[in-house]
Every structure is written in structure tokens, then in C-alpha cells.
C-alpha positions as CSV (number, residue, x, y, z in Angstrom):
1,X,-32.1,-53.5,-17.3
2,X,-31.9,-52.7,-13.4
3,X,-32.0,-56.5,-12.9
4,X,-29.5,-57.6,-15.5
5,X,-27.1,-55.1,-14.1
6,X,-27.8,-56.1,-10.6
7,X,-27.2,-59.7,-11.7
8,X,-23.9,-58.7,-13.3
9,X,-22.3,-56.5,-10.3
10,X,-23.0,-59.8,-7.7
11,X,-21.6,-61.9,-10.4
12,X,-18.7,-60.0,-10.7
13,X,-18.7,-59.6,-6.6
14,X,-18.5,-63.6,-6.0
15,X,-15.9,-63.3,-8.6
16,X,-14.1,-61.1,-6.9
17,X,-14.7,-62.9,-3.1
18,X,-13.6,-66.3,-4.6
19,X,-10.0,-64.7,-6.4
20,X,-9.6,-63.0,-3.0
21,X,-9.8,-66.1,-0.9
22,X,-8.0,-68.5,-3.3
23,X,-5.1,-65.3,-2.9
24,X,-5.8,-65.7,0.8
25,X,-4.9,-69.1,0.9
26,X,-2.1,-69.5,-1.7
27,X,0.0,-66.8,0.5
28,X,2.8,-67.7,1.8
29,X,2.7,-68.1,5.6
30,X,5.7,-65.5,7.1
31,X,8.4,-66.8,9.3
32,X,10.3,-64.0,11.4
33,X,14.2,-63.8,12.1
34,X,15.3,-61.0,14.6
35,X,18.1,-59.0,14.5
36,X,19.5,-57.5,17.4
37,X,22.4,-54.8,17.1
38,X,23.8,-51.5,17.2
39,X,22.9,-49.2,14.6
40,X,23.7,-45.9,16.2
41,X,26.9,-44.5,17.5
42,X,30.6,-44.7,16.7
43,X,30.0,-48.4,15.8
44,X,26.9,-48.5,13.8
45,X,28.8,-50.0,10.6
46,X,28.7,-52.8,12.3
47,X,24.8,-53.6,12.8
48,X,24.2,-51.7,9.8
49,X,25.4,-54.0,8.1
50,X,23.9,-57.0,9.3
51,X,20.8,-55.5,9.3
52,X,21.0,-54.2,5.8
53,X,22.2,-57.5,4.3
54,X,19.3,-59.7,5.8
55,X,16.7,-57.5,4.8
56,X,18.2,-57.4,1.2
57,X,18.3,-60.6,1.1
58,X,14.8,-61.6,3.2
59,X,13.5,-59.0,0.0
60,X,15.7,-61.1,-2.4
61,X,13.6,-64.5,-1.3
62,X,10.7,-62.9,-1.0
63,X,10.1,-61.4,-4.4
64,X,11.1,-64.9,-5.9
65,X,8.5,-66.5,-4.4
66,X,9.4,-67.1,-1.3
67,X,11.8,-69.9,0.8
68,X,10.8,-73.8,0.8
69,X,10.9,-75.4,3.9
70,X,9.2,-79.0,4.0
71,X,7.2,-78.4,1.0
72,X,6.1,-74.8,2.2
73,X,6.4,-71.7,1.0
74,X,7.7,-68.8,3.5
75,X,8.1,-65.1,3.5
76,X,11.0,-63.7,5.4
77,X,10.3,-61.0,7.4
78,X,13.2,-59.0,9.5
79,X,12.2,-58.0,13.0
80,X,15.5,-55.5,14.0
81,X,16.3,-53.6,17.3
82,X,19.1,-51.6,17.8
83,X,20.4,-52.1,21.0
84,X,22.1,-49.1,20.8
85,X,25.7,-50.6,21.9
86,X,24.3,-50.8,25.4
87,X,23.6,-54.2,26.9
88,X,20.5,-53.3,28.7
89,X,19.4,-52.4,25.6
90,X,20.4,-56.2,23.9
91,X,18.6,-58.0,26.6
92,X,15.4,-55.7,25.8
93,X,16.0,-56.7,22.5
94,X,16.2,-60.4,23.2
95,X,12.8,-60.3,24.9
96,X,10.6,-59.1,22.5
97,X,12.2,-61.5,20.3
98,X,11.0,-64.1,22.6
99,X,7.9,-62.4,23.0
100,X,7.2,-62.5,19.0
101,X,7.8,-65.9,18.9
102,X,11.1,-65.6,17.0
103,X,13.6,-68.7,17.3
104,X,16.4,-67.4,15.4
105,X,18.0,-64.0,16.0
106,X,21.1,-62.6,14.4
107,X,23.4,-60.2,16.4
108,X,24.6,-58.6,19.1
109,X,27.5,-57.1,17.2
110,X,30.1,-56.8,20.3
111,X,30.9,-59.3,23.5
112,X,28.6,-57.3,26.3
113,X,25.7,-57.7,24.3
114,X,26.4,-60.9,23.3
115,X,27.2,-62.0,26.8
116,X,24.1,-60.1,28.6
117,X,21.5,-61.7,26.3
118,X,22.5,-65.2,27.2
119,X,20.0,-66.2,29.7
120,X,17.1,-64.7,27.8
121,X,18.3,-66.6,24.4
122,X,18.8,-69.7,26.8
123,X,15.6,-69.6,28.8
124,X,13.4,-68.9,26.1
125,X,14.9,-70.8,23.1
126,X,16.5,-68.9,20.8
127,X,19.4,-69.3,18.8
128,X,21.7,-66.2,18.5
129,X,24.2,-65.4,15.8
130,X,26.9,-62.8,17.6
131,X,29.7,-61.1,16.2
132,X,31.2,-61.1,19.7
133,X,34.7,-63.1,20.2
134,X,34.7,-64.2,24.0
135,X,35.1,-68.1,23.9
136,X,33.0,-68.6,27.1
137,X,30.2,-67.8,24.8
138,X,30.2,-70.8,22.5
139,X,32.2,-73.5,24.7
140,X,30.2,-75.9,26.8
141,X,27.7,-75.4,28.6
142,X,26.9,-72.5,26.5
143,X,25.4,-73.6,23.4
144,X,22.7,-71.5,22.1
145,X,25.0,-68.8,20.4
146,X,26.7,-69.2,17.1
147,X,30.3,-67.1,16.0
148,X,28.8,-65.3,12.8
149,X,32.6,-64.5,11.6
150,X,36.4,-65.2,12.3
151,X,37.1,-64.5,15.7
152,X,40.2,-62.2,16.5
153,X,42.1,-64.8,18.1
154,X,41.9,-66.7,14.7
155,X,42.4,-63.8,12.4
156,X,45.0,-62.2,14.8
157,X,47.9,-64.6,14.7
158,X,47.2,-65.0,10.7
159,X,47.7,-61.3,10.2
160,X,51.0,-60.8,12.4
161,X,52.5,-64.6,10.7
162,X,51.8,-63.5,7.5
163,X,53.4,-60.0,8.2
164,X,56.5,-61.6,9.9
165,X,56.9,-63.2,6.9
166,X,56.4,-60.5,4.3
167,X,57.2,-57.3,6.2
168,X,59.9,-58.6,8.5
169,X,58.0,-57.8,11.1
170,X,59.5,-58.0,15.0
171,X,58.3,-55.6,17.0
172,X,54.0,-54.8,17.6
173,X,52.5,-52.2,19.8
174,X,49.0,-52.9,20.7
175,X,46.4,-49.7,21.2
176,X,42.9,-50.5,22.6
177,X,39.7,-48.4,24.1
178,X,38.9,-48.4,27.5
179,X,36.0,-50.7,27.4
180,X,35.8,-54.9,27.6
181,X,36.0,-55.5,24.3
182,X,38.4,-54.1,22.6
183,X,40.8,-54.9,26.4
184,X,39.3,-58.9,25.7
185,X,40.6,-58.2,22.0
186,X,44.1,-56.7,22.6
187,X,44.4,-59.3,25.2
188,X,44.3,-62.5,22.7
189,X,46.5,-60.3,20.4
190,X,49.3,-60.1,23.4
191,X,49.2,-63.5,23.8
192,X,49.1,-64.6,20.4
193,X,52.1,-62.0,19.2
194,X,54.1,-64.0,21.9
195,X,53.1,-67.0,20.9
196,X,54.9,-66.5,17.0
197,X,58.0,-64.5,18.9
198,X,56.9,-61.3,18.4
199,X,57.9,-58.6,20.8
200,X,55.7,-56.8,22.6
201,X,56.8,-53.1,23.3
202,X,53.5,-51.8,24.2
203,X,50.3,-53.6,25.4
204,X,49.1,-51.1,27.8
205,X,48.1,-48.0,25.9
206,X,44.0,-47.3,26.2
207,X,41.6,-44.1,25.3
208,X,38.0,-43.4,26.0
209,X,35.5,-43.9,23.0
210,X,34.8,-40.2,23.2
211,X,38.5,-39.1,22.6
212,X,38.8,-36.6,20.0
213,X,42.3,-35.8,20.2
214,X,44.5,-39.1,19.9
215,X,47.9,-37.5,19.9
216,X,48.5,-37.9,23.8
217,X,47.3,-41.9,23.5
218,X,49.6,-42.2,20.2
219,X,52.7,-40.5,21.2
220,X,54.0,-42.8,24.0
221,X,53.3,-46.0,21.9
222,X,55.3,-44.9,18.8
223,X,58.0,-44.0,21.5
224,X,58.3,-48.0,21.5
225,X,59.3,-48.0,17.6
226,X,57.1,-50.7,16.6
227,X,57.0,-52.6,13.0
228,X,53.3,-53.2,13.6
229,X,50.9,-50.9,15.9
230,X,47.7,-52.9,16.1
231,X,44.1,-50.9,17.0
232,X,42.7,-53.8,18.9
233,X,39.0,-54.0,18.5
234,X,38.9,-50.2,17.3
235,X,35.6,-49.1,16.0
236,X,35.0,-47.6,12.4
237,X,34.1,-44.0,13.7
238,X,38.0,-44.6,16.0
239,X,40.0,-46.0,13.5
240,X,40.5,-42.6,11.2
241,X,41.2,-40.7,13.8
242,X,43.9,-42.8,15.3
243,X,45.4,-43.8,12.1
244,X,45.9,-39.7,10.7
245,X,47.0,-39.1,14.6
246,X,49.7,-41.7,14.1
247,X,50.8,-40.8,10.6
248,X,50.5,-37.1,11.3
249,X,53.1,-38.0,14.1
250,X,55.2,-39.0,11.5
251,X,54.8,-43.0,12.4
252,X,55.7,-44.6,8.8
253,X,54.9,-48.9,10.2
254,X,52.4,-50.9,9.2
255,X,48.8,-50.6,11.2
256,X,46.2,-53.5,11.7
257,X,43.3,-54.3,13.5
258,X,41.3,-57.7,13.8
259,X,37.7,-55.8,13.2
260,X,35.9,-54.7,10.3
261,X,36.1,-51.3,9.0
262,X,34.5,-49.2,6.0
263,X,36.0,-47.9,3.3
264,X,33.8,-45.1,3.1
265,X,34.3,-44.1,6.5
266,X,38.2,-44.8,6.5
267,X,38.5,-42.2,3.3
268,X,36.5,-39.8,4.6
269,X,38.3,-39.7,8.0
270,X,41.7,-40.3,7.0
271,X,42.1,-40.3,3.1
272,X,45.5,-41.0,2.0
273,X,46.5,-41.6,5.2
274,X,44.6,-44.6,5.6
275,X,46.5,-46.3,2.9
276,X,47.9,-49.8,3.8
277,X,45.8,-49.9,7.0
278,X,45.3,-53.9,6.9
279,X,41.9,-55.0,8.4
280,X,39.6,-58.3,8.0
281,X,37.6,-58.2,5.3
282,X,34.3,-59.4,4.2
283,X,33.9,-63.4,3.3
284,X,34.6,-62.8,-0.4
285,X,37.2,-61.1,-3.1
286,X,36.3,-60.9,-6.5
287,X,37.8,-64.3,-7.1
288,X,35.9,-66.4,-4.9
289,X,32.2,-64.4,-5.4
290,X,29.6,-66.5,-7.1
291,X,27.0,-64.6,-9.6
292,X,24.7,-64.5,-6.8
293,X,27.4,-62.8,-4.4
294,X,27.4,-61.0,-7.5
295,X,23.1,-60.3,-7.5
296,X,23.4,-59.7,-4.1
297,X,25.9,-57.1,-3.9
298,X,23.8,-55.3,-6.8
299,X,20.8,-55.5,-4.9
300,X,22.0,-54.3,-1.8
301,X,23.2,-51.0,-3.2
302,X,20.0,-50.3,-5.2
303,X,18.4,-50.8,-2.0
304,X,20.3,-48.9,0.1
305,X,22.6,-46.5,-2.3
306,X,26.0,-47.9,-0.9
307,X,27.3,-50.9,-0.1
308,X,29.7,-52.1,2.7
309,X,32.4,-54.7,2.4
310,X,31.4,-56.1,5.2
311,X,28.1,-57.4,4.1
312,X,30.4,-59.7,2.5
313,X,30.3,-61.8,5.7
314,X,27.2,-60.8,7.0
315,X,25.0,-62.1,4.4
316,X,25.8,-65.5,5.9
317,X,24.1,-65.6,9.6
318,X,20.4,-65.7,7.8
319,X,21.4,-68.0,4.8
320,X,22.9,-70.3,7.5
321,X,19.8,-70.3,9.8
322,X,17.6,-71.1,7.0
323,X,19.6,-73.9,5.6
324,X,20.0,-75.7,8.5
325,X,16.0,-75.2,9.0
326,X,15.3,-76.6,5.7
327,X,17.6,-79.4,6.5
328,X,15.4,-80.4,10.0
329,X,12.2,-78.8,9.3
330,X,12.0,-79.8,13.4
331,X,14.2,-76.8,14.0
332,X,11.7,-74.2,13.0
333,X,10.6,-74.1,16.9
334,X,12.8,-76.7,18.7
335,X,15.7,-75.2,18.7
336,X,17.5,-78.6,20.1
337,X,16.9,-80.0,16.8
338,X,18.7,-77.4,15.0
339,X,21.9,-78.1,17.3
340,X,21.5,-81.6,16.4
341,X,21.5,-80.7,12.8
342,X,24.5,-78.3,12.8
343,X,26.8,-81.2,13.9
344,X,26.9,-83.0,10.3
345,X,25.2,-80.1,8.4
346,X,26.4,-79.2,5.0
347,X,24.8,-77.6,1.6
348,X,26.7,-75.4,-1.0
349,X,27.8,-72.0,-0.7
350,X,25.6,-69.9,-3.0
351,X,28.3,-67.1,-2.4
352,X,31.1,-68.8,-3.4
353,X,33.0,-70.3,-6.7
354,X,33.8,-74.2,-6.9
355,X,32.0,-76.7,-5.1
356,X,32.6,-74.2,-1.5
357,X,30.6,-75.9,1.5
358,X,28.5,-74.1,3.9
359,X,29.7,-76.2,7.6
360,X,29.4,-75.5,10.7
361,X,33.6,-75.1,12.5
362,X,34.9,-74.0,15.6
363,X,35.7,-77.4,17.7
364,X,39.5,-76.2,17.4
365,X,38.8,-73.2,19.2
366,X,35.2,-74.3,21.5
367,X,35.3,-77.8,21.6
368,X,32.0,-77.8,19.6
369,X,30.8,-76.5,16.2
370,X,29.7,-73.3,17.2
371,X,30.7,-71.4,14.4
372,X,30.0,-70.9,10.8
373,X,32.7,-71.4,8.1
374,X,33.2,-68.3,6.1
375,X,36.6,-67.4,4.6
376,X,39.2,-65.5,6.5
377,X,39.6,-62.5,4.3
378,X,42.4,-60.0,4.9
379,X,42.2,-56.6,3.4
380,X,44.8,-53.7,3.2
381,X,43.0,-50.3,2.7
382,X,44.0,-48.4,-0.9
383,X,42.9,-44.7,-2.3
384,X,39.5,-45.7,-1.1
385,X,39.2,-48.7,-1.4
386,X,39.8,-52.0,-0.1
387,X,42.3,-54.9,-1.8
388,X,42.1,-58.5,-0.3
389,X,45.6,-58.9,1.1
390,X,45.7,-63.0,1.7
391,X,42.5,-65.4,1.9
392,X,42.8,-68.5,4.8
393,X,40.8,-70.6,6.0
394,X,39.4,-71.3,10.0
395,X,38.7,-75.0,11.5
């Protein structure tokens, strides 16, 4: 009886040994994309979001078995950093990327960061996927780093043409904080707004990030009487404040900004007093998302209990990186390769209705495709929510 029983238990051992190797070697080998962002501080919405919408998707793909590339089967893993707003921080960031072995790394979310981790992305390989505007960053020689959305000198002029046209708009004012990016921001919006006839009453209005009392900064700008007061490059923890400072000051125009703001954070801040704040919205309205835009959204707020519009666009970056992978299997380490693809790159939008491309743009505005092509969605902020003002497209 001893015997049979020890026969039985080594049986059922090597059973066991043989299912855990076959496991072993049927899983899927992993292949990491970073993410480098800010994910604390008055802009956190920002890298939130990005962050939040790869690893929702990366889970998405991974609990369906995984992404084929070349006839393999990968796991998606998310290596993220938050860089804390503070380029020091990015380029930290950037090299434990490099040191992991990563290739592909979404983020920074504004144009220090983006700037700062240049060298590190260049020297060691890496594409980047910013959601940083300054041009110097995807025009030749630079060629590593890849505009993740519509830049605000493309979404600017399509926000003031379409107001000039609806609103009979003349006259903009343009508010910005005292640091590069938002300046670089209200800068393009100047020159653009001169560019369609606009006048310019006020263009040299600025606060520090820490301001808590906006009426001062406000005050003289609204002095100017403008149709439009534009919060150039204003950050979703700034823009409530200055938007119930200016209505509170009995300002009754039409406000804008060229960034990407929450809903959640807008009512809470401001409420009512948000209402008609116009701002660029995620790559998707209700009429252009695809059932999986659809999934993805749903999954994304099991996951995470909330959802931000803005994930909208930033469920692209990854979805673009691994296409173009799949398309040159070469490009999962030689990063040259995967330029070379992104010149005549194209596969279907999952996100989208119709037969909706995903392309690489941007030789209008770089001189090379340095850009992925995501609709320009303009929203206007209502009772909590946010309504997709026009649609347009970006070359």
C-alpha cells in the first residue's frame, strides 16, 4: 500500500513538473513600454491620463491573450515614472528607461520635459511620444520624438476661426503662467490671432502657478474688453480658478484654452461658472467612437472608478507604437527601422467609425511625419460635462 501510494504521488509529481514546464514555455514573452509624466501637482490630469489609459489598455491585450508581433505572442507591461513636472526628474526618468531596455516610451506631458530628455532618448535609442508643442522638437535634426496630440498652434487658429465666424468674435486677450510653456503657448496664439485679423488687446498678462487669488491678474485684462480671453496653456488645477475669478468679475465673453482640461475638476472648481469654457477635447465624440472606443472607455472606469475625456486621445501613443512594430518587427529594438516605417505606415483605427486610418502627419508643420493623426476635437464645457463643439482634421 506504502508503495502504490508512493508510486501514485511521483506520478502525479512528473505530472505536475511536465504541465508546469509546457506553461513555462507557452508564456508569452513581455515586452515593456515606459511612460514618463507628471502625475502629481496642479497638472497631474495630464500624466494621469496617459498613464491610466496604457495600462488599461496593456490589461485589455493582455487578458485576450496577448499582442502578435511576427508570429509571437507578447504581454504588455507599463513601466511609469512620474517626473513630477520637473525636468530633472524627466531625464531621470528617461534613463532608467534606457537602463530597462525599453525602446518606446510615452510622455513627457509639457515642453521642458520633453525638451530636457532629448539627448538621453537620442543617445540611447528610444522613441518618445510627448505631449509637448515646441516645433524644434520634431523638425530635423530632431527625430526621435513623436507629437502624441494636436499641437496648439494647430488647434489655436481653428478655435479663434471658427469663433470669428460663429461668435463675431474681434477682439482676444491672452492670459498665461509665468513659466515656458504656457509663455511658448500664448506666444503661437498672438501670432496666430494676428494672422486671421484678430486684435490683440492684451498678450502680456502672466501669474505664478501658486497664485491663489487671480483677481489682480484678471482685472487689468478684462479692462481690454475682449470677445475672447484665452488661458494659454493653463493647467486643470489653474483653469477653475481663473475662469470663477473672471466671471465673478462680472466678465460675460467667451473663454478658451488650447490644453486639455477635466470635467470633473472644472465642476468642482468652478460649477456653473465653467459653462461654455471651450477647450480641446479628447480624439472622439460619440459619433465617431468605435465599439471598442466604446470597451475601452468601460474598462477604463471599472479600473479606475472615473474616466477622463482626455483618455480619449491618449489611448493612441501605445496603440500607435505597437502598430507600427507589428508592421517592421525590426523596430522592436532598432529604432531606425521604426522611422523608416512611419513614413508610409497605415492600419485602421480601432477607435474610430468608417474606414478611419491610423497615419503618421505633421510635414505641414515639421517638415517630417512626426506626428500621429488623431482628430481635432473641440469641446465647450456644460453643467458638468463636456459637448464636442466642432471636429477638424490636422495634416
Amino acid at each position: 500500500m506504502i508503495r502504490r501510494d508512493f508510486i501514485k504521488s511521483v506520478s502525479i509529481l512528473a505530472a505536475a513538473t511536465m504541465f508546469s514546464a509546457g506553461s513555462a514555455l507557452a508564456a508569452n514573452d513581455v515586452l515593456k513600454i515606459g511612460f514618463v509624466g507628471v502625475t502629481s501637482g496642479p497638472a497631474a490630469a495630464w500624466g494621469i491620463s496617459n498613464q491610466r489609459s496604457m495600462e488599461a489598455r496593456a490589461a485589455w491585450i493582455n487578458e485576450t491573450g496577448g499582442y502578435e508581433i511576427d508570429g509571437k505572442m507578447y504581454d504588455i507591461e507599463i513601466v511609469a515614472f512620474d517626473d513630477q513636472k520637473d525636468p530633472k526628474r524627466a531625464i531621470a526618468g528617461m534613463e532608467k528607461m534606457a537602463q530597462e531596455g525599453i525602446h518606446y516610451v510615452v510622455g513627457p506631458n509639457v515642453d521642458d520635459g520633453a525638451a530636457a530628455v532629448r539627448p538621453v532618448a537620442e543617445q540611447n535609442g528610444i522613441m518618445y511620444f510627448p505631449y509637448a508643442f515646441p516645433k524644434a522638437l520634431y523638425t530635423a535634426p530632431a527625430s526621435n520624438a513623436v507629437l502624441g496630440m494636436v499641437a496648439n498652434y494647430q488647434s489655436g487658429p481653428a478655435i479663434y476661426e471658427h469663433l470669428m465666424k460663429s461668435e463675431g468674435v474681434e477682439k482676444i486677450a491672452f492670459v498665461a503662467a509665468n513659466e515656458s510653456d504656457p509663455l511658448s503657448q500664448r506666444d503661437s496664439g498672438v501670432e496666430a490671432a494676428k494672422a486671421l485679423g484678430l486684435e490683440v488687446v492684451s498678450d502680456s498678462v502672466t501669474y505664478q502657478v501658486d497664485t491663489t487669488d487671480f483677481t489682480p491678474v484678471i482685472l487689468p485684462v478684462l479692462k481690454t474688453q475682449p470677445d475672447l480671453l484665452v488661458l494659454s496653456g493653463v493647467s486643470p488645477a489653474n483653469a477653475p480658478q481663473l475662469i470663477r475669478s473672471a466671471r465673478e468679475l462680472g466678465y460675460t465673453g467667451l473663454m478658451s484654452t488650447e490644453t486639455a482640461q477635466d470635467a470633473k475638476v472644472l465642476q468642482e472648481g468652478a460649477g456653473d461658472l465653467a459653462n461654455g469654457f471651450i477647450s480641446v477635447g479628447g480624439a472622439s465624440t460619440e459619433e465617431l467612437a468605435s465599439d471598442m472606443m466604446r470597451e475601452f472607455v468601460d474598462r477604463y472606469t471599472k479600473m479606475f472608478g472615473e474616466y477622463n475625456d482626455e483618455s480619449n486621445t491618449k489611448v493612441y501613443a501605445l496603440e500607435y507604437i505597437l502598430e507600427t512594430i507589428k508592421a517592421d518587427p525590426a523596430g522592436m529594438t532598432d529604432v531606425e527601422a521604426f522611422k523608416t516605417a512611419m513614413d508610409t505606415f497605415e492600419a485602421p483605427n480601432p477607435y474610430m467609425v468608417g474606414d478611419a486610418k491610423l497615419s503618421y502627419v505633421g510635414s505641414t508643420s515639421f517638415g517630417q511625419k512626426r506626428q500621429v493623426a488623431v482628430p481635432l476635437v473641440v469641446n465647450v464645457f456644460k453643467d458638468g460635462e463636456f459637448e464636442t463643439l466642432f471636429v477638424a482634421k490636422v495634416d
